[in-house]
C-alpha positions as CSV (number, residue, x, y, z in Angstrom):
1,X,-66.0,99.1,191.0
2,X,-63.5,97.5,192.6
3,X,-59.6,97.1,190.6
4,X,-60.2,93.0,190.9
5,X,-63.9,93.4,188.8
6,X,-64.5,93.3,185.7
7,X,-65.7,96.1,183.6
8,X,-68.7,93.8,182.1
9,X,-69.9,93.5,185.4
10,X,-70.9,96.7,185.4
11,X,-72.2,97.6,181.8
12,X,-75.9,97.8,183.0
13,X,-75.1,99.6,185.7
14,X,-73.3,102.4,183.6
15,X,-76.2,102.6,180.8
16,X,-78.7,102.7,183.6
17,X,-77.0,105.6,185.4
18,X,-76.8,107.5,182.2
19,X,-80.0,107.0,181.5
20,X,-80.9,108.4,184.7
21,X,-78.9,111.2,184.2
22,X,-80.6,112.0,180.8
23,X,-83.8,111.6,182.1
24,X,-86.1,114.0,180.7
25,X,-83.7,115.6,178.4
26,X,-82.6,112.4,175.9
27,X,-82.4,108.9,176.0
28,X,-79.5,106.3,175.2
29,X,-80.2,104.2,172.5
30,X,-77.5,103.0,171.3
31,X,-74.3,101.1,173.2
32,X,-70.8,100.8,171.6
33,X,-68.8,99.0,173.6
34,X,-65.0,97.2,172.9
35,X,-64.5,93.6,173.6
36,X,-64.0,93.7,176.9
37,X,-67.2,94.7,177.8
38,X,-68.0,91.7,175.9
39,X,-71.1,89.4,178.0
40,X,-74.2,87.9,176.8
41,X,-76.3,88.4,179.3
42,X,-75.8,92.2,179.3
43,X,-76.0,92.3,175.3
44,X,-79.2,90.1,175.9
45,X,-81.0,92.7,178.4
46,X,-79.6,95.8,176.2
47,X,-81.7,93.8,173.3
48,X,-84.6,93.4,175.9
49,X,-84.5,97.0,177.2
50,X,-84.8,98.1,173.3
51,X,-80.8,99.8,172.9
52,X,-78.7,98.8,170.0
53,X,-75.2,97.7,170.7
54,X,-72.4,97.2,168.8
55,X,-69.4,95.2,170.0
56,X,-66.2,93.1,168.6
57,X,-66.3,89.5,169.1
58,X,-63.1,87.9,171.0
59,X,-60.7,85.5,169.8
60,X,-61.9,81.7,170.2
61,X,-65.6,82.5,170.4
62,X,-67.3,80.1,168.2
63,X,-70.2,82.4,166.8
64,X,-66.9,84.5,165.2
65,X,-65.9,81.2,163.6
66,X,-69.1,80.6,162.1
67,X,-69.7,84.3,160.8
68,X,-66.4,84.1,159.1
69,X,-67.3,81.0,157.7
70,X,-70.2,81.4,156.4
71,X,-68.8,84.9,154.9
72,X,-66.3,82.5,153.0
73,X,-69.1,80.2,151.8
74,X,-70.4,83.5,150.6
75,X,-73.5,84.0,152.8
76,X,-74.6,87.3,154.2
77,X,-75.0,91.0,153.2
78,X,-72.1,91.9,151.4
79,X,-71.3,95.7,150.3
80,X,-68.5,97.6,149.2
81,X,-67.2,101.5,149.9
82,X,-64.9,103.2,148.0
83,X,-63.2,106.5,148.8
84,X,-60.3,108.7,147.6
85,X,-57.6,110.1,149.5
86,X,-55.7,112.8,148.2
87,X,-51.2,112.5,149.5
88,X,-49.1,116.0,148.6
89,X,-49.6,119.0,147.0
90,X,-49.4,120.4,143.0
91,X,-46.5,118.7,141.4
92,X,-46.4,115.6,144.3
93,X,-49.8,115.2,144.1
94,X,-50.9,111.5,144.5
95,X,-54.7,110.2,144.4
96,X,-54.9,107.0,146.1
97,X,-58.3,104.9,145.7
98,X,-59.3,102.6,148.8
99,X,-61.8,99.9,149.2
100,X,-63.3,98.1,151.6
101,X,-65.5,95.3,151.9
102,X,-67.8,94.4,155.1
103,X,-70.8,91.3,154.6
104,X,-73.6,91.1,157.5
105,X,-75.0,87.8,158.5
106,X,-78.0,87.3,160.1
107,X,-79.5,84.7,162.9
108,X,-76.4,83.3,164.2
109,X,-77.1,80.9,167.3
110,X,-73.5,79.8,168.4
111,X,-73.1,82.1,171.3
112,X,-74.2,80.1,173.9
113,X,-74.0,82.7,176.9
114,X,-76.7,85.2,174.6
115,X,-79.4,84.7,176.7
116,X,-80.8,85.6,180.0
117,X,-79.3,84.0,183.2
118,X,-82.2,82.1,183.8
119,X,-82.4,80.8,180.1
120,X,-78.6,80.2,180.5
121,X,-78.6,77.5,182.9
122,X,-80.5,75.0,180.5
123,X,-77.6,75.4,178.0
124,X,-76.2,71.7,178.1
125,X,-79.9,70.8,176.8
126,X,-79.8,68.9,173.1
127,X,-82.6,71.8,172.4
128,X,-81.1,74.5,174.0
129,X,-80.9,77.6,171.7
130,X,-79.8,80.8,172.8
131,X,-81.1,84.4,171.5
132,X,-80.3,85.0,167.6
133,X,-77.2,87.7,167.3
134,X,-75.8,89.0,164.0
135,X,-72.3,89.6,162.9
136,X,-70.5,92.0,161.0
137,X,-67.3,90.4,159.0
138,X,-64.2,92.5,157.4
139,X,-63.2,91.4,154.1
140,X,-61.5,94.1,153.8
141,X,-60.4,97.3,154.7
142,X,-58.4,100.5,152.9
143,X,-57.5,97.9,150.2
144,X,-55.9,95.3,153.2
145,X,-57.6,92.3,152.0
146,X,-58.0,89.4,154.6
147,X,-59.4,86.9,152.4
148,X,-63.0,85.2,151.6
149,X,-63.0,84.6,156.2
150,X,-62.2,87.7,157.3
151,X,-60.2,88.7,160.1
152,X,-62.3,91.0,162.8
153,X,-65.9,90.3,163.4
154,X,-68.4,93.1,164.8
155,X,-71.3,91.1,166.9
156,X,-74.8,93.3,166.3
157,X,-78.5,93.7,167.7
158,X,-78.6,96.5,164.2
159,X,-79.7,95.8,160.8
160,X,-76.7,93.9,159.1
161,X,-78.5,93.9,155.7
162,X,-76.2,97.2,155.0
163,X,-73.4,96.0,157.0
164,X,-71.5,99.8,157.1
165,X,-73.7,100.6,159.3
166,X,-72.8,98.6,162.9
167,X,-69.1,98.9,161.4
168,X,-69.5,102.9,161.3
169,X,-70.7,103.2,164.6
170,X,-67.6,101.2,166.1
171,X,-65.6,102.9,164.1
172,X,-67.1,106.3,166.0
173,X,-66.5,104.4,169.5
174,X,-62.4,104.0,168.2
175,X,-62.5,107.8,167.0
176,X,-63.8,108.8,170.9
177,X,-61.1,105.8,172.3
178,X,-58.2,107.4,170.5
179,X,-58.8,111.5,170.5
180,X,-60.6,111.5,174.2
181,X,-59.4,108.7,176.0
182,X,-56.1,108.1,174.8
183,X,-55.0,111.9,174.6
184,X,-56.9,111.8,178.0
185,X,-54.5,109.3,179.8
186,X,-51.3,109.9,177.4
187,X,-51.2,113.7,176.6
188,X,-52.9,115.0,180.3
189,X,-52.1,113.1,182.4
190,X,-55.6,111.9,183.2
191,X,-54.0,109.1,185.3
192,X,-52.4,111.2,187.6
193,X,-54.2,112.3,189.9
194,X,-52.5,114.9,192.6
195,X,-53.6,112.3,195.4
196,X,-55.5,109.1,195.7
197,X,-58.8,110.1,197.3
198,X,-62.1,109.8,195.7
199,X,-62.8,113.6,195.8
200,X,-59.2,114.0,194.1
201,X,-59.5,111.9,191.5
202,X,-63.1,113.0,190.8
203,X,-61.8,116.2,190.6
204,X,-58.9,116.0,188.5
205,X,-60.6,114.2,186.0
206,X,-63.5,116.5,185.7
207,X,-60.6,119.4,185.1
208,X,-58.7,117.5,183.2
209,X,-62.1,116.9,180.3
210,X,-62.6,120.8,180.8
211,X,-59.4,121.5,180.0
212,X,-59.0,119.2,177.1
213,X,-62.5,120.6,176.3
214,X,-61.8,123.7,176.1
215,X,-58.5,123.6,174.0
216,X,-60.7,121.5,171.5
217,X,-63.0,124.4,170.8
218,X,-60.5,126.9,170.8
219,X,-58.0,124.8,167.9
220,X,-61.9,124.2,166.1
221,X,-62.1,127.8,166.2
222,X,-58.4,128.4,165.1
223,X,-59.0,126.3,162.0
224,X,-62.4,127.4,161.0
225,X,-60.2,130.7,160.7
226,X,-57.2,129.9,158.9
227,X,-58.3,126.4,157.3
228,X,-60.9,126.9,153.8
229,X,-61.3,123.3,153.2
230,X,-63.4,121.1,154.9
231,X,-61.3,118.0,154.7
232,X,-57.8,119.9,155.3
233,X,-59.6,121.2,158.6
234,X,-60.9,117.8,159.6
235,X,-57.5,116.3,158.8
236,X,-55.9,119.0,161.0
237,X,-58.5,118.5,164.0
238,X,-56.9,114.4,164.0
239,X,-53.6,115.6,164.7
240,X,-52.8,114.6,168.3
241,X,-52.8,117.2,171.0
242,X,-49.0,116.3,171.6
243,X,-48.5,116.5,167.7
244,X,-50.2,119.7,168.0
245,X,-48.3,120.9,171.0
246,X,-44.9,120.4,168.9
247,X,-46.0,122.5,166.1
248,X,-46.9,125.1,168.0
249,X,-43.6,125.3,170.2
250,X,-41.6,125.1,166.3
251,X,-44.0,127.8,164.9
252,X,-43.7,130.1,168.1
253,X,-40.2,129.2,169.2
254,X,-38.8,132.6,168.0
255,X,-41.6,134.8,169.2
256,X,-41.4,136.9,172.8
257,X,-44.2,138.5,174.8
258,X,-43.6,141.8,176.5
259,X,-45.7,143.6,179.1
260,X,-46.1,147.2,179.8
261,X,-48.2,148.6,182.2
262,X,-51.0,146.8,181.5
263,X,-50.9,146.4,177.7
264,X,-48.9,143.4,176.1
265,X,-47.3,142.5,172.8
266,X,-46.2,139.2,170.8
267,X,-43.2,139.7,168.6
268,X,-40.9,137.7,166.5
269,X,-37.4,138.1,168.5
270,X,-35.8,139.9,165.3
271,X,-38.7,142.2,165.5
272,X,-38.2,143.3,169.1
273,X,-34.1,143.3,167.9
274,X,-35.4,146.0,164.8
275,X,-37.5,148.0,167.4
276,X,-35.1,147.6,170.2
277,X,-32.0,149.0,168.1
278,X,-30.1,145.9,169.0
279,X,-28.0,145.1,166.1
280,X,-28.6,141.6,164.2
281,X,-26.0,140.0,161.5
282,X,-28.5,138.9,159.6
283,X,-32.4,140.0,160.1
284,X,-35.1,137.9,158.0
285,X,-35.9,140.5,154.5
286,X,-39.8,140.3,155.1
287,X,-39.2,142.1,158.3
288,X,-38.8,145.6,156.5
289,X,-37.9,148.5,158.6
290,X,-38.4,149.9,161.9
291,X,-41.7,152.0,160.3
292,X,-42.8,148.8,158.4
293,X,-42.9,147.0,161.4
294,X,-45.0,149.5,163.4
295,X,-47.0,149.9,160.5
296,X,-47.9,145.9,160.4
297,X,-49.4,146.5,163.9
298,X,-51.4,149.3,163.6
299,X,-48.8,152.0,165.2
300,X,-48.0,155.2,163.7
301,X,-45.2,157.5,164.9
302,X,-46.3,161.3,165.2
């Protein structure tokens, strides 16, 4: 793919190639895509070649207009979700309630370019009718209400009559967008590559996923082990890698590592101080004594 290409140009070609690569092993069925993949005859042959697909309509597009319409003229599927999320701790404690509100509708026919490219060039016909797509609306979301119309509008080969589904799965594609992608480019430098050949940049991005990989298991593992509660953990796994990267300089800031022979030690600076007989103005009380802090790891003087 060339810079001056678009991406929808190539949608097909990327499903097809994972498919190929799955082969045997597991098969896509499902496409979540952002607008900018948005093009009806790809959605058309994902619908022909039997994948689901889930992507937001663009600005201007007339089948938005009419499922936000029709959504006002109160048409469609319409459910409701309500959760509870839980700000501060003891005394500060604050429960806040959040709704939101999503209707489906079905068998819209205003997207013109739905179709196959062959059906597609009789579309200035009076009885032209393109393939039937359905549309997710938002009423509203986390209590932001944006009226009877809606503001963003999820287009849908899935069911619509429980319209949380199609808007869950997107909402998986933005949570893959923002801790993958974004942290890719953002927090390592995904974007730059050491030089500009193909085997560089092949190579640095297939490191840089390992890497970023690898430091995901390793804080899932750290908070399996510290963290009791399900939701704290999941709320701590959000947290940016740069986020994370900043709390663990400020928690480790004061610590040292020392090497001898080939054994090695992490210590809190006032600790090596204690051990050290370097004399402190003030040393932290929790610290106890030169004993106390051998004791704490495991070392007994004879």
């Amino acid at each position: 793919m060339t810079i001056e290409k678009h991406e929808s140009q190539y949608t097909l070609e990327l499903v097809r190639q994972g498919q190929e690569n799955l082969s045997g092993r597991s098969r896509i069925v499902k496409v979540i895509v952002d607008r900018g993949f948005l093009d009806g005859e790809t959605l058309w042959q994902l619908d022909e070649d039997g994948i689901l697909y889930v992507v937001c309509a663009k600005s201007g597009m007339h089948v938005k207009e009419d499922a936000r319409a029709l959504a006002a003229a109160g048409e469609g599927h319409r459910a409701k979700r309500k959760r509870k999320v839980v700000h501060g701790r003891g005394k500060t404690e604050r429960v806040e309630r959040l709704e939101t509100e999503r209707v489906g509708i079905e068998g819209l026919l205003t997207f013109d370019a739905y179709n196959s490219a062959e059906g597609y060039k009789h579309h200035n016909r009076k009885d032209y009718e393109p393939k039937p797509i359905d549309a997710v609306v938002v009423l509203k979301w986390d209590n932001k209400d944006y009226g009877q119309e809606g503001r963003t509008v999820y287009l849908t080969n899935e069911s619509v009559v429980d319209p949380f589904l199609p808007f869950d799965d997107y909402d998986g594609r933005s949570l893959i967008e923002n801790t993958l992608f974004r942290e890719g480019k953002q927090a390592w430098h995904l974007k730059k590559a050491p030089k500009k050949t193909a085997a560089a940049v092949t190579s640095h991005v297939f490191m840089t996923f390992a890497v970023l990989a690898l430091t995901a298991a390793y804080r899932l593992h750290e908070q399996a082990e510290t963290l009791q509660d399900e939701m704290e953990s999941q709320a701590a796994f959000e947290e940016g890698v740069r986020q994370w990267r900043r709390r663990m300089k400020q928690e480790n800031q004061d610590k040292v590592i020392i090497f001898v022979g080939d054994k090695y030690g992490i210590l809190h600076v006032a600790e090596l101080a204690v051990l050290t007989g370097v004399r402190l103005k003030k040393i932290p009380p929790e610290l106890g004594t030169r004993d106390d802090i051998l004791r704490r790891y495991g070392v007994e003087r004879g």
